[in-house]
C-alpha positions in Angstrom: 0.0 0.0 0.0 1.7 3.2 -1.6 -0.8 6.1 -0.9 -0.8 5.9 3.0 0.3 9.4 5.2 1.0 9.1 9.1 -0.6 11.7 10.8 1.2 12.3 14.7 -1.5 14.9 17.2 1.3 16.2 19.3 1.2 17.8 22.7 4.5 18.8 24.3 6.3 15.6 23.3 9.1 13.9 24.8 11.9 11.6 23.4 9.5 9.1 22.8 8.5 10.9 19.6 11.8 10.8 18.2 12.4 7.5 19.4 8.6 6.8 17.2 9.9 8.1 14.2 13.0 6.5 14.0 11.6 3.2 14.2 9.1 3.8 11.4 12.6 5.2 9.3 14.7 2.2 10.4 12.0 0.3 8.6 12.4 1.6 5.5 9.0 3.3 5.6 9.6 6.3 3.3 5.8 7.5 3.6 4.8 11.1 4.3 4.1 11.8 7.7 2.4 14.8 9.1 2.9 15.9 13.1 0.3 18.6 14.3 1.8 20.3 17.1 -1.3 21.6 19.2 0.1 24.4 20.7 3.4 22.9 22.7 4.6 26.4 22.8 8.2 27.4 22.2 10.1 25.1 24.1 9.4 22.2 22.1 10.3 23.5 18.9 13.5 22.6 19.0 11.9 18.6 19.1 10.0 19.3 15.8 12.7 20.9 13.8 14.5 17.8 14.4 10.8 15.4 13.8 11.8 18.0 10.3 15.1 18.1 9.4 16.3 14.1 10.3 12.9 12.3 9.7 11.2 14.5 6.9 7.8 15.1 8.4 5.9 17.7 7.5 4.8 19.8 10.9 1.5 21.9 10.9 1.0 24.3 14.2 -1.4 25.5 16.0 -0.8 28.7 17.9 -2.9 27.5 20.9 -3.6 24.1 22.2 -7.0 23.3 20.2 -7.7 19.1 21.0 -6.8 16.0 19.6 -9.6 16.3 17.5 -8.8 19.8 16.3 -5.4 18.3 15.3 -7.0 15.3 13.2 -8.9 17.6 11.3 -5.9 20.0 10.8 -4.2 17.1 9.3 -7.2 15.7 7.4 -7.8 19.7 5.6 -4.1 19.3 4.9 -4.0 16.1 3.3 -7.1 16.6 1.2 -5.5 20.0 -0.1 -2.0 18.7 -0.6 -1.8 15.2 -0.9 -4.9 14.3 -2.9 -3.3 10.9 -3.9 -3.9 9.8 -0.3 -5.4 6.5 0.0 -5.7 6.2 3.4 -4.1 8.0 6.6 -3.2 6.4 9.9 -3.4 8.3 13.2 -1.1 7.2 16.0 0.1 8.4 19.3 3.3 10.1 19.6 3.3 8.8 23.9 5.4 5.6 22.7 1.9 3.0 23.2 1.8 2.5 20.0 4.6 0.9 17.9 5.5 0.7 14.1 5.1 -3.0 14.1 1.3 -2.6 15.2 1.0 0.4 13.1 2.4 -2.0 10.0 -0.3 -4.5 11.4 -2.7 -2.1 10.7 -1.7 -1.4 7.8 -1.6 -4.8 6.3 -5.7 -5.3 7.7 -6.5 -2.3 6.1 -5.3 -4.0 2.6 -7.8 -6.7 3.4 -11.1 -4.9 4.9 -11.3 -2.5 2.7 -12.6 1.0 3.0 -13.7 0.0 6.4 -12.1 1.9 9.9 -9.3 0.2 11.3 -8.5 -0.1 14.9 -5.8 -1.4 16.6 -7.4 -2.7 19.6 -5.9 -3.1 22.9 -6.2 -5.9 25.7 -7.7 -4.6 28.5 -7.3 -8.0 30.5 -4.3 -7.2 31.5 -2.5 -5.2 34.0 -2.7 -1.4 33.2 -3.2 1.4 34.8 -6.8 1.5 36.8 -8.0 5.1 35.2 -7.5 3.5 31.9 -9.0 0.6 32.1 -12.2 2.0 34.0 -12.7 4.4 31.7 -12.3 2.2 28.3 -14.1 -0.7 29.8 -17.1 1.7 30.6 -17.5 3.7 27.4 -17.1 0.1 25.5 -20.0 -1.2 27.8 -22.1 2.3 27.7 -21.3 2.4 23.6 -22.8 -1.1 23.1 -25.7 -0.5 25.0 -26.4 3.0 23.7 -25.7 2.3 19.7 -24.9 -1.5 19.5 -21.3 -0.8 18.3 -19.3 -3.6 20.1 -15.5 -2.6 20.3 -13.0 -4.0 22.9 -11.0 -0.6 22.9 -13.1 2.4 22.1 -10.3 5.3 22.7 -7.4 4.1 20.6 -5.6 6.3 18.9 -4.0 3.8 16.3 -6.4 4.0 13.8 -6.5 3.7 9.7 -9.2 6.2 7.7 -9.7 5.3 4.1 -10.1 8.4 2.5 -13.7 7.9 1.5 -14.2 9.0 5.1 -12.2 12.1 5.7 -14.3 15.1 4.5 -17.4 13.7 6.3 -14.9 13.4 9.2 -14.4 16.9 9.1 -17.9 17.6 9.4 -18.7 15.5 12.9 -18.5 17.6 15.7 -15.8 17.3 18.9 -12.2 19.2 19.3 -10.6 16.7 22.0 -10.9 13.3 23.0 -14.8 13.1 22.2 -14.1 13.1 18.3 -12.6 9.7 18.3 -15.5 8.7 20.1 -18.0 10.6 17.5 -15.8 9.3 14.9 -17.1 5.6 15.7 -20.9 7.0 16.0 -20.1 8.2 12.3 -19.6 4.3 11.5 -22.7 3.9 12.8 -24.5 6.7 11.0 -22.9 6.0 7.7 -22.8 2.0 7.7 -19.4 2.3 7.5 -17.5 -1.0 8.1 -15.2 -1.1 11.8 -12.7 -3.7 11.6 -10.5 -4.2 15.5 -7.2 -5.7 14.7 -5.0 -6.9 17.9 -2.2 -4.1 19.0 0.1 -4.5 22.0 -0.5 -3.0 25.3 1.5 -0.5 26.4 1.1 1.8 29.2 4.4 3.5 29.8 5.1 5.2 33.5 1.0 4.6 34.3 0.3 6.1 31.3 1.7 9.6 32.9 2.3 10.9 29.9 -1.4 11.2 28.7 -3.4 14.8 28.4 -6.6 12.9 28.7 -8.4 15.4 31.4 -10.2 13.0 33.0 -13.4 14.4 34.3 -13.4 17.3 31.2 -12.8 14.6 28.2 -14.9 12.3 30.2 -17.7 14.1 30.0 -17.3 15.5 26.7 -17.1 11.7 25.4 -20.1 10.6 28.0 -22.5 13.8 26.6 -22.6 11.9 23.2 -24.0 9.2 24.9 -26.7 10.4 27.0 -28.1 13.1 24.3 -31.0 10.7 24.0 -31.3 10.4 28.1 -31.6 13.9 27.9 -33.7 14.3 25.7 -36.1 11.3 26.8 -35.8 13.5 30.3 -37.3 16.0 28.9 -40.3 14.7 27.0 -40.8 12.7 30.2 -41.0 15.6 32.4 -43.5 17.5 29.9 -45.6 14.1 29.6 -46.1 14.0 33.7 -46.7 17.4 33.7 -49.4 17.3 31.0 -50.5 14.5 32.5 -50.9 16.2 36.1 -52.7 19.2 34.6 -55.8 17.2 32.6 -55.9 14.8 35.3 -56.8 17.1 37.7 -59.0 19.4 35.5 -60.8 15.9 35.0 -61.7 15.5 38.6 -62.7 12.1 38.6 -60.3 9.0 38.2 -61.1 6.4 36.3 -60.0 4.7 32.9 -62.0 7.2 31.0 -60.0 10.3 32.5 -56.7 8.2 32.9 -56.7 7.4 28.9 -58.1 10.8 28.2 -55.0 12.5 30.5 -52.2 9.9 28.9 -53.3 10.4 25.2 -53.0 14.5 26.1 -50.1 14.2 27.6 -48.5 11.8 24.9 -49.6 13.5 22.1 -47.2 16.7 23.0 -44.4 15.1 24.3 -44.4 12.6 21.3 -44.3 15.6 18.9 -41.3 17.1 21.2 -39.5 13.5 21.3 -39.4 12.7 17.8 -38.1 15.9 16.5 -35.6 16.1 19.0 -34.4 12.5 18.7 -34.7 12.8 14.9 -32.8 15.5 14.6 -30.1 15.7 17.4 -30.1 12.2 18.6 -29.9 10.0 16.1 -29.4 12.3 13.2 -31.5 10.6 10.6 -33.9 12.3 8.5 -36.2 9.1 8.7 -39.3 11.0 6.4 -42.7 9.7 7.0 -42.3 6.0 7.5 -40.2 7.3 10.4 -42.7 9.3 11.2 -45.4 6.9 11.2 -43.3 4.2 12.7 -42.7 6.3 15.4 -46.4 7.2 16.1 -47.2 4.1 15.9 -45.1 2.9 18.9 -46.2 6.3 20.8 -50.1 4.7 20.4 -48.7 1.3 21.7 -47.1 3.2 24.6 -50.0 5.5 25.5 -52.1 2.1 26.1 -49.8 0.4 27.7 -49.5 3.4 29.8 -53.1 3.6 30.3 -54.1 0.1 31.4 -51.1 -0.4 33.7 -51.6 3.1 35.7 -55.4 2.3 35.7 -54.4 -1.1 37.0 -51.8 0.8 39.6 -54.9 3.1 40.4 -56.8 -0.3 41.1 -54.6 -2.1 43.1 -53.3 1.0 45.3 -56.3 3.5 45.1 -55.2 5.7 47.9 -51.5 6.4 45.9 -52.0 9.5 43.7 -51.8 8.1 39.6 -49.1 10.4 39.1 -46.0 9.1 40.8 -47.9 5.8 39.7 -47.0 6.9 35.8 -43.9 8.0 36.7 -43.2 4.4 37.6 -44.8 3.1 34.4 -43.2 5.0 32.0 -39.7 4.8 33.9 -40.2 1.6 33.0 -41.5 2.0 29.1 -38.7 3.9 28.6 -36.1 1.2 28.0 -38.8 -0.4 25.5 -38.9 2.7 23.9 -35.1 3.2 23.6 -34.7 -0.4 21.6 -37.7 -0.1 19.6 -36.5 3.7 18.1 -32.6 2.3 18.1 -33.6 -1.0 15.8 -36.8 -0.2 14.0 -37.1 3.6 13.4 -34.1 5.5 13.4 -32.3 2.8 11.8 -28.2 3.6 11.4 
């Protein structure tokens, strides 16, 4: 494979950089490779002109420190400008966890699957540092639950693009550690093949050279998750709030004014939920099969709703039916969640 550039995100480097790029020259490697320094600041200049002069990479600066994902996309407007010939591009970490002869490994998979997203996947079996572990083991579990995407190592940075990717991947939001993360919900979006190929594992002094901020990135990389929480919050709270209001203008409680209340209610938080999820969530324009799919399963709620708060009502008639539907549709929720995931808004 000819047409391949290297692309290095680089925040204040050490001699582990050097030591990187020497081993992918010892090699014989003689493709182009492109470092973004992301605002290491004068002091480590004098590391990139050498990462210049003795190794021939091309180095593109940023004044200030922008993200990891910022850098990527540096790299990705630079290649698509410059080196239009450019099959693919590999991303790797300039820390010293990943090495040439996994990066190669890559390389070789990405001949085989093509034009899919190539990972090199670490095993988190083994003894690494605690922070790392946690955190990949949980966005792997909360990915798989959330989108279905099932990936042993969800935050490598060894990773091959094909180029058919890269100007959509310019387009997908995220400046720091989310955008790997909102890179593989692209795959998702675009039925874009993933393919994990086995890497070492290397964690090198705890892994103390890593600018992961861990509760900032975290929660940038957990807020793609939960935008459909948050939005399933929200139409929740407006449901039980409906609800409340027609229940009590109704007076009387009974299935009559329990069905009247839910269909209220879940006719104007339905209407918020599906635009919301449609277009922030799940990003699919699904048109009106979508639309009709999805009303569908809002009538199938609403009477499941109905007869299990009027059968709440029945068995506990002194409890007030609200916090009774709060239970119910707590509980609908997760229903609600697979249905729209695997039937509606498909991708």
């Amino acid at each position: 494979m000819e047409n391949i550039v290297i692309v290095i995100p680089s925040l204040e480097p050490d001699a582990k950089l050097l030591e990187l790029l020497a081993s992918i020259r010892k090699r014989g490697q003689t493709w182009p490779i492109v470092i973004v320094d992301d605002g290491s600041g004068d002091g480590y200049q004098a590391l990139f002109d050498v990462a210049e002069k003795e190794y021939a990479c091309e180095v593109l600066r940023h004044a200030t420190n922008k993200g990891k994902g910022a850098a990527i996309k540096t790299a990705i407007r630079h290649i698509l400008s410059e080196r239009k010939k450019a099959e693919y591009i590999v991303t790797i970490d300039s820390d010293g966890q990943h090495t040439p002869d996994d990066m190669i490994k890559c390389i070789q998979a990405a001949e085989v699957h093509e034009n899919a997203l190539v990972l090199g996947v670490r095993d988190f079996s083994q003894n690494i540092p605690l922070r790392s572990k946690f955190g990949n083991l949980l966005t792997r579990n909360v990915m798989r639950l959330m989108t279905g995407i099932d990936i042993k190592d969800t935050q490598t940075g060894l990773r091959v693009i094909p180029a058919l990717f890269m100007e959509r991947l310019l387009e997908i939001p995220g400046d720091r550690f989310e955008y790997e993360t909102q890179m593989l919900l692209e795959t998702k979006r675009n039925d874009w093949k993933i393919h994990s190929q086995e890497i070492s594992t290397i964690y090198l002094d705890e892994n103390a050279s890593s600018h992961f901020r861990v509760i900032a990135d975290s929660i940038a990389i957990y807020a793609v998750f939960f935008k459909y929480l948050l939005s399933s919050i929200a139409a929740f709270l407006l449901d039980v709030a409906v609800y409340a209001l027609l229940i009590r203008l109704l007076k009387a409680v009974s299935l009559y004014s329990i069905g009247v209340s839910s269909v209220g209610a879940r006719g104007v938080s339905a209407l918020f939920n599906y635009f919301v999820n449609r277009n922030m969530v799940f990003s699919k324009n699904s048109g009106h099969s979508g639309f009709l799919k999805y009303f569908a399963l809002v009538l199938i709620q609403i009477l499941l709703s109905t007869n299990l708060v009027y059968f709440g009502h029945l068995l506990f008639p002194r409890f007030d039916t609200v916090p009774i539907k709060i239970m119910v549709d707590g509980l609908l929720f997760f229903f609600s969640y697979y249905i729209q995931k695997n039937f509606i808004f498909t991708r």
